[in-house]
PyMOL commands that place a pseudoatom at each C-alpha (Angstrom):
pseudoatom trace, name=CA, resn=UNK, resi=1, chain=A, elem=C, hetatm=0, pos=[92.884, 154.325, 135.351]
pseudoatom trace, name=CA, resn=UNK, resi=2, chain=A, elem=C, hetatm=0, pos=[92.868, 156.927, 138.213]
pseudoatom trace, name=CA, resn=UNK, resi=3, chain=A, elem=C, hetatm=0, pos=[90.972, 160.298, 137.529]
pseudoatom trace, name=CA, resn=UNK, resi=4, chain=A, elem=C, hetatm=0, pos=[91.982, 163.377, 139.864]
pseudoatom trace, name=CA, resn=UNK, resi=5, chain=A, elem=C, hetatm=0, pos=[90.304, 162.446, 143.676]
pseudoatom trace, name=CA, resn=UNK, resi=6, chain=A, elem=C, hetatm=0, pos=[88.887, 166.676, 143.497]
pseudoatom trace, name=CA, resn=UNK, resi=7, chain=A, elem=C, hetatm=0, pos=[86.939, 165.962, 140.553]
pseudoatom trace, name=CA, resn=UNK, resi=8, chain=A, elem=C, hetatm=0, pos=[83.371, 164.644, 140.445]
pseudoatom trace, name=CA, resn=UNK, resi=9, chain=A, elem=C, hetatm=0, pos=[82.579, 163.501, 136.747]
pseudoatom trace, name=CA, resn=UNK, resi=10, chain=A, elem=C, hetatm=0, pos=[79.012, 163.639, 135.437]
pseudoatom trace, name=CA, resn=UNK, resi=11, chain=A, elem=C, hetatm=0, pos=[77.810, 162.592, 131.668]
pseudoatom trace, name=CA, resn=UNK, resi=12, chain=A, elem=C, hetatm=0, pos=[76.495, 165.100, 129.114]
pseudoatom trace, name=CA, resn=UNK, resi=13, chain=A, elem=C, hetatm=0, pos=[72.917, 164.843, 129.857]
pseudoatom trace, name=CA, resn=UNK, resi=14, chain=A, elem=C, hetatm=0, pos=[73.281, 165.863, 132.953]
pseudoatom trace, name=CA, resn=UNK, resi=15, chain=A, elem=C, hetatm=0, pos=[75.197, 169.018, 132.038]
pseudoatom trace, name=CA, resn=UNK, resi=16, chain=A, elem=C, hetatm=0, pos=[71.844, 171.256, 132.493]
pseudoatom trace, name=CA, resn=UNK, resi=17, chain=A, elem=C, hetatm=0, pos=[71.386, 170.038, 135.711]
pseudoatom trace, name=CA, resn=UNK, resi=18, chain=A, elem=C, hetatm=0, pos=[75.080, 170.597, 136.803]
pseudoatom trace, name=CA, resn=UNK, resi=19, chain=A, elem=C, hetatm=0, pos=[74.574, 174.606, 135.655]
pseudoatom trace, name=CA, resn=UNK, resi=20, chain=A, elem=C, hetatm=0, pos=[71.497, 175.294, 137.463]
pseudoatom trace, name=CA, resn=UNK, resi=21, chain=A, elem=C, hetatm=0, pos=[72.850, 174.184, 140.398]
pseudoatom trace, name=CA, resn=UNK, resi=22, chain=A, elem=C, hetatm=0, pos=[69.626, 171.644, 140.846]
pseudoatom trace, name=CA, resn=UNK, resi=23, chain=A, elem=C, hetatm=0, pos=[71.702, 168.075, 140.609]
pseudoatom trace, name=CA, resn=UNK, resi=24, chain=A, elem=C, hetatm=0, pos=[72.508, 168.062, 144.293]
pseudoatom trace, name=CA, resn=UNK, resi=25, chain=A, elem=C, hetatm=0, pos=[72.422, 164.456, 144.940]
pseudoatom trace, name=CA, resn=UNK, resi=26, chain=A, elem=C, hetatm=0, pos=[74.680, 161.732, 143.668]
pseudoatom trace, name=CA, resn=UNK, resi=27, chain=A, elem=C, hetatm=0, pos=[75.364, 157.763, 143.884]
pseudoatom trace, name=CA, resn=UNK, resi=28, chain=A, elem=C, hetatm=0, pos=[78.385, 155.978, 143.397]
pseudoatom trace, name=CA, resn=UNK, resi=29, chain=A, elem=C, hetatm=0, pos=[78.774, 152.257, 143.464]
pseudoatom trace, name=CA, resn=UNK, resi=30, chain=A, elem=C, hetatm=0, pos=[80.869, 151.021, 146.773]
pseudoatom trace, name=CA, resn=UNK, resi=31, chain=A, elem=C, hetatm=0, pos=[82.584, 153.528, 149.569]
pseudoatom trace, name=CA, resn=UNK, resi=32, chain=A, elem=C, hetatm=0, pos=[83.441, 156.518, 148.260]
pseudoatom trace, name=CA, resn=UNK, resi=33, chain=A, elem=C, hetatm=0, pos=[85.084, 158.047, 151.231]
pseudoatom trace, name=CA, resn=UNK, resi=34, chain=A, elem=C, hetatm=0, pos=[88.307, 158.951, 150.633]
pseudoatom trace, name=CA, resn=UNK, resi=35, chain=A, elem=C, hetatm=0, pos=[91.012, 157.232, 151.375]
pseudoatom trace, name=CA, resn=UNK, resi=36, chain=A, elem=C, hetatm=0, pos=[88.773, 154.770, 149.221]
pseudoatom trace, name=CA, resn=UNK, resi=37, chain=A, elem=C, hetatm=0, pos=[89.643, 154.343, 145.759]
pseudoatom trace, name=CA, resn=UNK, resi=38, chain=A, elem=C, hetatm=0, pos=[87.668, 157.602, 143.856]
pseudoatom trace, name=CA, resn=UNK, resi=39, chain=A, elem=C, hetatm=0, pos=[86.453, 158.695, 147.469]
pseudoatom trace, name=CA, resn=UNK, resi=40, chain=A, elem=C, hetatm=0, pos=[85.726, 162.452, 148.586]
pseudoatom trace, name=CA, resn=UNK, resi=41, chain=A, elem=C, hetatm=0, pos=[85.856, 163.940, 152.084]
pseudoatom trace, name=CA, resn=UNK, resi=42, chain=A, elem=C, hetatm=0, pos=[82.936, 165.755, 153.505]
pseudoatom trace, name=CA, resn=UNK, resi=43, chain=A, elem=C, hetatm=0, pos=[83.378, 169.781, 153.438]
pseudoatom trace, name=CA, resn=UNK, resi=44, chain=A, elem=C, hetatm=0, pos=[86.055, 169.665, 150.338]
pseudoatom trace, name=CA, resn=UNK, resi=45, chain=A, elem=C, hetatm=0, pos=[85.696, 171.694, 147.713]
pseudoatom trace, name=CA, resn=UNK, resi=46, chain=A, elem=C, hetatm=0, pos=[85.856, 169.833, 144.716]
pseudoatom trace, name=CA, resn=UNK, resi=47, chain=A, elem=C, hetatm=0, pos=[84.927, 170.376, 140.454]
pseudoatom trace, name=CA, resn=UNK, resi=48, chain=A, elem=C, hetatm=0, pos=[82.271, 169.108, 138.885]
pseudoatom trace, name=CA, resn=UNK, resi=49, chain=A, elem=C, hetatm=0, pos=[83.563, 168.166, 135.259]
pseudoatom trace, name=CA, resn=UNK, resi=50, chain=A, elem=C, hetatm=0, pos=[81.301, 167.223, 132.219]
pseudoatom trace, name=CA, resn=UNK, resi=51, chain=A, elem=C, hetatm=0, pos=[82.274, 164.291, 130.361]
pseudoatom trace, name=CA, resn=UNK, resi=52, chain=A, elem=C, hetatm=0, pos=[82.302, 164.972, 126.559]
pseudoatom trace, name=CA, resn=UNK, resi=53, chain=A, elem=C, hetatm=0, pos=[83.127, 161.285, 125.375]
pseudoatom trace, name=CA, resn=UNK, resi=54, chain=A, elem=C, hetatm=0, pos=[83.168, 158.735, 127.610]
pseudoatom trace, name=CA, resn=UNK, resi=55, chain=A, elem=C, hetatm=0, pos=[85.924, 156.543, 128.854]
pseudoatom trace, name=CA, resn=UNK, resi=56, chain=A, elem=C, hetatm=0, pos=[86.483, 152.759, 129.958]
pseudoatom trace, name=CA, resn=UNK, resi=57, chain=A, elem=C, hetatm=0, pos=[88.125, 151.565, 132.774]
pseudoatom trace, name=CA, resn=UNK, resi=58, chain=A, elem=C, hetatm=0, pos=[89.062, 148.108, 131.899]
pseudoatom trace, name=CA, resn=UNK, resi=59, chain=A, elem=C, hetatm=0, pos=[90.468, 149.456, 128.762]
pseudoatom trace, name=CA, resn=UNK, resi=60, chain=A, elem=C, hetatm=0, pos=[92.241, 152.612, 130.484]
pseudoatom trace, name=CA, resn=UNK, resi=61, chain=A, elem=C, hetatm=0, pos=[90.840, 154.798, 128.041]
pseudoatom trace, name=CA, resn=UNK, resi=62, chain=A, elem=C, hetatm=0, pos=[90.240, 158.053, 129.957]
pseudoatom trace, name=CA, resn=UNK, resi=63, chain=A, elem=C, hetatm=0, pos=[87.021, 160.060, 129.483]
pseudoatom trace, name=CA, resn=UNK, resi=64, chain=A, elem=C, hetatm=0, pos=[87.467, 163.251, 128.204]
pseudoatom trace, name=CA, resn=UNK, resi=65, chain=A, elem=C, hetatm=0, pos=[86.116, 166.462, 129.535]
pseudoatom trace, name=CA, resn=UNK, resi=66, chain=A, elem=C, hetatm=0, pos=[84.808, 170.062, 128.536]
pseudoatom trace, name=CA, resn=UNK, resi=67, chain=A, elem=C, hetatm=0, pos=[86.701, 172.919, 129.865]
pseudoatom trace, name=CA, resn=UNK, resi=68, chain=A, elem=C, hetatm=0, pos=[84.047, 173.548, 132.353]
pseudoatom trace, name=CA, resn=UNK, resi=69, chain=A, elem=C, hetatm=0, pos=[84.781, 173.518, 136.414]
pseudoatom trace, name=CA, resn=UNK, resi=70, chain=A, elem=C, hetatm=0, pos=[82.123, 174.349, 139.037]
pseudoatom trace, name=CA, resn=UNK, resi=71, chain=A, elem=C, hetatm=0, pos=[82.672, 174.421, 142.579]
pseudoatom trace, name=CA, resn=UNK, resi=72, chain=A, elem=C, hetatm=0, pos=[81.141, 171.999, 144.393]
pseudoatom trace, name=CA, resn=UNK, resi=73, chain=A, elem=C, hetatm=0, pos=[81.238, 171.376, 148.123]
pseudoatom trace, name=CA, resn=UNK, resi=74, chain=A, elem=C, hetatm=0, pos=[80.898, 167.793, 149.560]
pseudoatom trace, name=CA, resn=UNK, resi=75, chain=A, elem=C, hetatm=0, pos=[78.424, 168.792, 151.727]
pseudoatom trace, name=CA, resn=UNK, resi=76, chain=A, elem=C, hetatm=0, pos=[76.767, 164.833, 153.171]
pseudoatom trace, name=CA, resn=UNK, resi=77, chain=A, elem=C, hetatm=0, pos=[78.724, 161.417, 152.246]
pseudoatom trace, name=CA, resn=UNK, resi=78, chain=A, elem=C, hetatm=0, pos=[77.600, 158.064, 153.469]
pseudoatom trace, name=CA, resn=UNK, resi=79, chain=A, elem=C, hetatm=0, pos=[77.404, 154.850, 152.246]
pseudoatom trace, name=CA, resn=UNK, resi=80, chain=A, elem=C, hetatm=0, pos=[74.429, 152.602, 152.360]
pseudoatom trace, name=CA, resn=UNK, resi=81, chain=A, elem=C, hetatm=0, pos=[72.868, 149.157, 150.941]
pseudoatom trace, name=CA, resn=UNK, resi=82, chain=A, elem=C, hetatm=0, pos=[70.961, 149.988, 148.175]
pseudoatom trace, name=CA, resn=UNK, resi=83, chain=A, elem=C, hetatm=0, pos=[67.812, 148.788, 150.427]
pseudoatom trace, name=CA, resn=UNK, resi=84, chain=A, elem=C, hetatm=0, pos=[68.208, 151.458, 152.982]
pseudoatom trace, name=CA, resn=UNK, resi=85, chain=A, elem=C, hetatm=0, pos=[67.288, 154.087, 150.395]
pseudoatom trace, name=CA, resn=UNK, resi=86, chain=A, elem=C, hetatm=0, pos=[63.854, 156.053, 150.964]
pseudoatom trace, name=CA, resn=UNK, resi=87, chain=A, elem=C, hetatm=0, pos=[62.195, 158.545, 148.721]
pseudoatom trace, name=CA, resn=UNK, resi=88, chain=A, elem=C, hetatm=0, pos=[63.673, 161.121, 150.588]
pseudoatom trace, name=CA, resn=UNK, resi=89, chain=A, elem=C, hetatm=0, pos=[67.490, 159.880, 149.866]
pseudoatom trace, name=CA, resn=UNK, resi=90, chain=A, elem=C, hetatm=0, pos=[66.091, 160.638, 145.609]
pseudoatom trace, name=CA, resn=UNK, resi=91, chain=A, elem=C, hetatm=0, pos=[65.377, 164.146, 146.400]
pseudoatom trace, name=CA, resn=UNK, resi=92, chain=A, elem=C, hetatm=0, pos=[68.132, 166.497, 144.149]
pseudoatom trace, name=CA, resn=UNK, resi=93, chain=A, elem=C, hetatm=0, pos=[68.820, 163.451, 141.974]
pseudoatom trace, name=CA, resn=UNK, resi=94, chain=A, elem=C, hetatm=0, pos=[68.287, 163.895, 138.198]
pseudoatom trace, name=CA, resn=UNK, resi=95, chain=A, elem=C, hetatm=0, pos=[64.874, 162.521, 137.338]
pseudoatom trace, name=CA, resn=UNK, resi=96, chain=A, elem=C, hetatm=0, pos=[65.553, 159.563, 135.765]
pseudoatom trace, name=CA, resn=UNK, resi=97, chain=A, elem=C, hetatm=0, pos=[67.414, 158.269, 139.487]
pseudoatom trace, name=CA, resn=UNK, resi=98, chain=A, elem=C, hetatm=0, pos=[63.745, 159.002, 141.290]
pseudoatom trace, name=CA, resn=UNK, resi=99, chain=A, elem=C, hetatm=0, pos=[63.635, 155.044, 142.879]
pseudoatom trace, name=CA, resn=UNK, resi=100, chain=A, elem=C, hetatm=0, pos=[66.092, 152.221, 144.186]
pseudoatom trace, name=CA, resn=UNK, resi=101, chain=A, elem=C, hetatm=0, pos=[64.737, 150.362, 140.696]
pseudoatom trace, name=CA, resn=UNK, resi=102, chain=A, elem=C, hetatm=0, pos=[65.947, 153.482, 138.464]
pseudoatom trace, name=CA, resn=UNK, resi=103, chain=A, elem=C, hetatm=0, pos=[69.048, 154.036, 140.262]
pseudoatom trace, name=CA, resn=UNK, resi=104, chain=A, elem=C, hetatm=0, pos=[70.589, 150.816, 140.352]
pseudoatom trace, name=CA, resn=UNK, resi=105, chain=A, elem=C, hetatm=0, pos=[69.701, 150.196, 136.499]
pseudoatom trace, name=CA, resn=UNK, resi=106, chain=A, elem=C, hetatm=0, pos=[71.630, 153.435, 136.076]
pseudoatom trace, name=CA, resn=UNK, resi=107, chain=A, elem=C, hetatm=0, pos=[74.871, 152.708, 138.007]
pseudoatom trace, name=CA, resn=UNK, resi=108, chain=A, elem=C, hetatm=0, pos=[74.808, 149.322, 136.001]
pseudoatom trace, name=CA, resn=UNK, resi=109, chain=A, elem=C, hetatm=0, pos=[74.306, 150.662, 132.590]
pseudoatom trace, name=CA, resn=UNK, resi=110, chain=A, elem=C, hetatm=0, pos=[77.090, 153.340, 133.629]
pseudoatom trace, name=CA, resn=UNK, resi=111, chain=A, elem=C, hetatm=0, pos=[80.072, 150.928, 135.641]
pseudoatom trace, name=CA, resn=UNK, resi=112, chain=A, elem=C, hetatm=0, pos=[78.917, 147.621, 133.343]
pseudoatom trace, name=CA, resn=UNK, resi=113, chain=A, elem=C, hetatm=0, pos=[78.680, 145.721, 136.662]
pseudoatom trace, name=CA, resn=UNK, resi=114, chain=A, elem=C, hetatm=0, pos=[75.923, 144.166, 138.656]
pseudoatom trace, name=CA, resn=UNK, resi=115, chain=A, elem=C, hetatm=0, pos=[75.682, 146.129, 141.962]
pseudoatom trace, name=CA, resn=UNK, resi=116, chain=A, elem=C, hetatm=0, pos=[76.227, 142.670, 143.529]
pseudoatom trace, name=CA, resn=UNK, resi=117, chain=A, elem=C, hetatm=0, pos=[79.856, 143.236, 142.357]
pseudoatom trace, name=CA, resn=UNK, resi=118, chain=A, elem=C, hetatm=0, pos=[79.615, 146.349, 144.795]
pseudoatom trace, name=CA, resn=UNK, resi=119, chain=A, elem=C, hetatm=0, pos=[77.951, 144.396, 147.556]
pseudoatom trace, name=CA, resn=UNK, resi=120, chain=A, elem=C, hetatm=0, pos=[74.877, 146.553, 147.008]
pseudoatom trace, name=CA, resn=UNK, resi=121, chain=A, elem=C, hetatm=0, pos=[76.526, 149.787, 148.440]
pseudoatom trace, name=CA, resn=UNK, resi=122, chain=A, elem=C, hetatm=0, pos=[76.187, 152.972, 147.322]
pseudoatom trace, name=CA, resn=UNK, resi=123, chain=A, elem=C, hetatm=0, pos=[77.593, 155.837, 148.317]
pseudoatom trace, name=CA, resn=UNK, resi=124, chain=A, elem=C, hetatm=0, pos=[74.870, 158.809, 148.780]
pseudoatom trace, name=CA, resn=UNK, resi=125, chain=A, elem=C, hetatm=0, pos=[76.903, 162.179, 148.153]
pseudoatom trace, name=CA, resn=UNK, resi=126, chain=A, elem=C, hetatm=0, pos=[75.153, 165.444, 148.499]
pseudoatom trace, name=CA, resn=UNK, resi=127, chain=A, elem=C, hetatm=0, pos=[76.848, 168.506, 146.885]
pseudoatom trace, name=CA, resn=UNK, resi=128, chain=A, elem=C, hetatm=0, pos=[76.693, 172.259, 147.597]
pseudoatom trace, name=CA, resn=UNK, resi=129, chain=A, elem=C, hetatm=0, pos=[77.365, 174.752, 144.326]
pseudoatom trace, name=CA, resn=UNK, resi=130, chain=A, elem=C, hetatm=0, pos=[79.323, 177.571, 145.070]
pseudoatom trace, name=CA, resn=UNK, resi=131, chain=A, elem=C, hetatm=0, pos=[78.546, 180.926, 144.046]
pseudoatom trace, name=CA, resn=UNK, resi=132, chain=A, elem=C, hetatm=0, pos=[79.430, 184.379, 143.417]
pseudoatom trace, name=CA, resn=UNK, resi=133, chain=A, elem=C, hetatm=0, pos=[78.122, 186.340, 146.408]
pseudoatom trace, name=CA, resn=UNK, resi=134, chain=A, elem=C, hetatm=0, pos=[78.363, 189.654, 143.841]
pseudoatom trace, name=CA, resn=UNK, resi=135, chain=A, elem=C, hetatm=0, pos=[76.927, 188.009, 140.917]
pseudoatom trace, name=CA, resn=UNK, resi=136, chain=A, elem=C, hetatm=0, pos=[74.667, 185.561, 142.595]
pseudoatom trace, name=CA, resn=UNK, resi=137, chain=A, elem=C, hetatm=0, pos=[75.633, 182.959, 139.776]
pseudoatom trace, name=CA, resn=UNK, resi=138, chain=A, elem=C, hetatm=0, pos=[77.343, 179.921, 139.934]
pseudoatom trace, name=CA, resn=UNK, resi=139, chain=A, elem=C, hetatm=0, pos=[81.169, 179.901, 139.938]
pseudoatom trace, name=CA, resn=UNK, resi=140, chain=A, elem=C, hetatm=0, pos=[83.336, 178.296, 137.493]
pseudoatom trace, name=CA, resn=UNK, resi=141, chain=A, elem=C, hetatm=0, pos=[86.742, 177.083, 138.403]
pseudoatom trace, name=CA, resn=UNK, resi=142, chain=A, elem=C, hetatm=0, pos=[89.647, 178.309, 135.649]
pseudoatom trace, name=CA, resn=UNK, resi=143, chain=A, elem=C, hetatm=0, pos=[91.333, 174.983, 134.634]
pseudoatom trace, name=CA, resn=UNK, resi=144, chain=A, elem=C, hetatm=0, pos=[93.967, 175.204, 137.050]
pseudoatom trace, name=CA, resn=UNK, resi=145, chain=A, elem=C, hetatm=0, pos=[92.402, 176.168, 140.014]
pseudoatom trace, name=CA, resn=UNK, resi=146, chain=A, elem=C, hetatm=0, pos=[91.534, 172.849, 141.153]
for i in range(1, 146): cmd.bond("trace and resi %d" % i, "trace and resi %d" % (i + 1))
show_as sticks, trace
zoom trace
């Protein structure tokens, strides 16, 4: 199951976090450059998309989303083993991904595979939010715009 390469998905609990601009850091399992498979390119513009009800890969059963879109920028992407990671690399994660311990109990409670699977790569990505300039508030992307 393929998911449009300018989205970035996040689950519901995270949806506060998304619309106060503070979730700026992200991990995916493996190399999530593009042309990877789900990858992004540093400096696109991209939508951040709230997942209402999640999905399953091996099944094919797509996730489905909110209406929301915010503009996010792919503003740092690199990939690293899961022991590179500092205390620094945690900073703008949610708060329950604060530690290498907490984040790769996450990514294996949310892709049902030991990171071994993913040869203990991540991929760090650090995201901008766009804004209004006149409003000073985030911006929301109409459905089609991305």
């Amino acid at each position: 199951m393929e998911l449009p390469r300018y989205e970035i998905a996040f689950r519901k609990q995270y949806e506060p976090l998304v619309l106060n601009g503070s979730l700026t850091v992200v991990f995916r399992p493996s190399n999530r450059i593009f042309p990877n498979r789900r990858g992004y390119i540093l400096g696109e513009t991209i939508s951040a998309r709230i997942i209402e009800k999640i999905g399953c890969d091996e099944t094919g059963f797509p996730p489905i989303f909110n209406d929301r879109k915010i503009g996010v920028t792919v503003s740092s992407i690199r990939v690293m083993n899961l022991n590179e990671l500092t205390a620094k690399d945690f900073e703008g994660s949610s708060p329950d991904v604060h530690d290498i311990h907490s984040l790769e109990r996450h990514l294996e409670n949310i892709y049902k595979k030991s990171m071994d699977f993913f040869d203990r790569k991540v991929t760090k990505i650090e995201l901008s939010y766009l804004t209004n300039p006149l409003l000073g508030n985030k911006l929301e992307h109409e459905s089609d715009a991305l």
